[in-house]
C-alpha positions in Angstrom: -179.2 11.3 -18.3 -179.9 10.2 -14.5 -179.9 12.7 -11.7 -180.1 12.6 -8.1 -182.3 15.0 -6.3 -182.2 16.0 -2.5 -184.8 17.2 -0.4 -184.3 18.6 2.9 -187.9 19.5 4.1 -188.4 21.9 7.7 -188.9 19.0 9.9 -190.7 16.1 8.0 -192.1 14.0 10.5 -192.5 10.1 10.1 -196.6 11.0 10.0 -196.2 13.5 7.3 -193.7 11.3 5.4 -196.2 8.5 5.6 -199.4 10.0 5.0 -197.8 11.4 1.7 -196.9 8.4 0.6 -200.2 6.8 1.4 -202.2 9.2 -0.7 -199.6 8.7 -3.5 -200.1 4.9 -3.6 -204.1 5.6 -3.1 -203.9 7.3 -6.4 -201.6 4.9 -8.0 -199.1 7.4 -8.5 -196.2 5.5 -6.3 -193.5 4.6 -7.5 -193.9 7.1 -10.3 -192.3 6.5 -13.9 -189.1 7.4 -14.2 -188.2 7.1 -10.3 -185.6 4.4 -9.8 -184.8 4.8 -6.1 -186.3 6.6 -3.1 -184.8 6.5 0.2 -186.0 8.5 3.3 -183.4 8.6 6.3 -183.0 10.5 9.0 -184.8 10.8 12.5 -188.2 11.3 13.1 -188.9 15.7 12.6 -185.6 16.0 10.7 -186.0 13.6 7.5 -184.5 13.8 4.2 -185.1 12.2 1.2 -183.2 11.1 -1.6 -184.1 9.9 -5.4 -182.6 9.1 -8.3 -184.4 9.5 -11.5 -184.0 8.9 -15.1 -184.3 12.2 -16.4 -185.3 15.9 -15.1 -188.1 15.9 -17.3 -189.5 12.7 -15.3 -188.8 14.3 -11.7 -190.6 17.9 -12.5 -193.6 16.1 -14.4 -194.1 13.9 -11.2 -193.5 17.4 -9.2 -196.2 19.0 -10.6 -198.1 16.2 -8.7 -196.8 16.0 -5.9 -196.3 19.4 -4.6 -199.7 20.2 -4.0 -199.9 17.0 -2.0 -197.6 17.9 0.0 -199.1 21.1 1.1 -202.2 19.5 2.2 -199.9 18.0 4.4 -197.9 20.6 5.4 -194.9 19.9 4.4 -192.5 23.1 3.7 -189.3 23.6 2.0 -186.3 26.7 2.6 -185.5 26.3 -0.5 -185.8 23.9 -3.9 -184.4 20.2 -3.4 -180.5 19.5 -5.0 -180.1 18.3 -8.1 -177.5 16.4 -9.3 -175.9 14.4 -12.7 -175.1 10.9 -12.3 -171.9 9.8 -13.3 -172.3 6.3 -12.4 -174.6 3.5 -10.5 -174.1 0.4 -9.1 -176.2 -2.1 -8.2 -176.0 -5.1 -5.6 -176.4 -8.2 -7.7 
């Protein structure tokens, strides 16, 4: 089953966001398996980002990566991201 998961990071800057997912494609871990969609929005020292994935198992194996990444970044979280089941996708043709 597909879920969605929500991130809302203390004030990710554009640098951080970038330079995290520089070192991810360095080490040919971006996009990950499993990771349909990733979208960052926001403005610059207040972004969010937004996945979908194909399963929870998927998103927490990729986690266990990427968290300590992001610490040598410095990038902090209040709290865990959102998570959310899919009820439905569509896709522009």
């Amino acid at each position: 089953m597909s879920i969605v998961v929500h991130f809302s990071p203390k004030s990710l800057t554009a640098e951080q966001y970038d330079k995290t997912i520089r070192i991810l494609e360095e080490r040919g871990d971006f996009p990950p398996d499993g990771q349909d969609y990733h979208a960052c929005f926001g403005s610059d020292g207040n972004l969010q980002v937004s996945e979908v994935w194909d399963s929870q198992e998927q998103f927490e194996a990729f986690g266990e990566r990427l968290m300590p990444i992001l610490a040598e970044v410095g990038i902090q979280f209040s709290g865990p991201p959102e998570t959310f089941e899919v009820h439905n996708i569509i896709r522009k043709r």
